[in-house]
N, C-alpha and C positions, 0 to 999 in steps of 0.2 A: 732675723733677716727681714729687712722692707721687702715688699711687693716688688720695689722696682731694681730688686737684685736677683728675684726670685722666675728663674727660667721652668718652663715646662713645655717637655716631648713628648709628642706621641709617637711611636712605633709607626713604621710604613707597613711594617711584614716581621713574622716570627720564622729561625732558622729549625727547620724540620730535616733531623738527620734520621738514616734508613733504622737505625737503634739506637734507642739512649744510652747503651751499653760501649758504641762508639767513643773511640780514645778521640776528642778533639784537636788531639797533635797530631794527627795521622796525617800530612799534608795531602798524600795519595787521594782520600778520603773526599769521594762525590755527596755534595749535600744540597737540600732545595733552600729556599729564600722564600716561603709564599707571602708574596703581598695583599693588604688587603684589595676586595677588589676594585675601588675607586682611582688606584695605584696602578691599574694594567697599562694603562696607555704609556706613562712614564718610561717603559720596557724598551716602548716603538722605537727601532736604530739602533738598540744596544749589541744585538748579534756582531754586528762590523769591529767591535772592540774585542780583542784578546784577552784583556786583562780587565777587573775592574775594582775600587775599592769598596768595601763594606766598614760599614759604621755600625758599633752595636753595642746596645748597653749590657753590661758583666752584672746580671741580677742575683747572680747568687755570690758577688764579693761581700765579706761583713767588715774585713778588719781598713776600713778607709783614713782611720787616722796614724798609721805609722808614717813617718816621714820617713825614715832612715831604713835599707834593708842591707844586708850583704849578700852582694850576688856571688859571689868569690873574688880570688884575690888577696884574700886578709886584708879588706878594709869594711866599712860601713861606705856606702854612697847614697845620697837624695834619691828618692822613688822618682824626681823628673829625671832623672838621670839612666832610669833603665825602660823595661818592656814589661816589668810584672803587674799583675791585675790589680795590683789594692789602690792603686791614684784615687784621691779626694771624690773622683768624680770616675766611677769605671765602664769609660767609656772604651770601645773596644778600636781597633781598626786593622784591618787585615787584608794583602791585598790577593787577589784569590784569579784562577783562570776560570770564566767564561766557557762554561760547556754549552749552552742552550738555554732561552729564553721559550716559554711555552705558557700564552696568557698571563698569568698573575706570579708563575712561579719559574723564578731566574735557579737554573742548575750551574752550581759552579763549582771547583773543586780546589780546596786548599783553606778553607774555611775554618777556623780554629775557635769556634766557640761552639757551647753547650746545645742541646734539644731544648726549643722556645725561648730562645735569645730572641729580645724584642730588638729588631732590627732596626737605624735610626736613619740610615740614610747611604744610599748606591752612588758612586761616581766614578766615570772611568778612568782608566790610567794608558797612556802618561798623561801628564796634565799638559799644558801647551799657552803660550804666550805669543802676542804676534805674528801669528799663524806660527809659532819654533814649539817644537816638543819640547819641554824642559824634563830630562832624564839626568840624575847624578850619577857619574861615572866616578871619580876622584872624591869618594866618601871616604871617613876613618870610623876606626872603632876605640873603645879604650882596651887596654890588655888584657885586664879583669874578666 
């Protein structure tokens, strides 16, 4: 791979949940976000949003070259095709409710990844266009 294909990120903040024993599917499930602290200020304003999304890299996926999985259905489909962790590149995103902002470390709850997820990047939700929310109402799904 050349240099100039070759991307590198640093973590804003690692996800610190109350035990590592913690099922990360537990949507219910209050977790912190501590950023590092040159990252505080980035926080300022965030309270006024309900929702926000988290970006986070999946450091303990290994198997990142299947391409094909079966998620049910009786078929095989493309891994862009679904939600599972092994993508090329496992990066995470999840969009979580805003409990509280306190210094460096954002509490949010619905958070679905591991204790010291290096976390890659916050932004809120919904996202919005000429001054218009843009929220999808008239989404599908596949059957499977």
């Amino acid at each position: 791979m050349s240099t100039s294909q070759k991307i590198e990120i640093d973590p804003i903040g690692f996800v610190k949940r109350s035990s590592s024993n913690e099922n990360e599917r537990d949507r219910s499930l209050v977790s912190k976000i501590v950023l590092k602290k040159e990252f505080a200020k980035g926080l300022d304003g965030i309270e006024e949003w309900s929702h926000v999304y988290v970006i986070f890299w999946m450091h303990k996926i290994s198997d990142k070259e299947k391409m094909l999985i079966h998620p049910g259905g009786g078929r095989n489909v493309g891994i862009f095709a679904t939600r599972a962790p092994i993508h090329p590149n496992p990066i995470g995103l999840t969009l979580v409710e805003l409990v509280k902002p306190e210094e460096n470390v954002l509490w949010v709850r619905g958070l679905n990844a591991l204790n010291d997820t290096p976390v890659l990047d916050i932004k809120p939700y919904p996202d919005w266009e000429n001054r218009k929310l843009l929220v999808v109402n008239n989404f599908r799904t596949p059957k499977w």
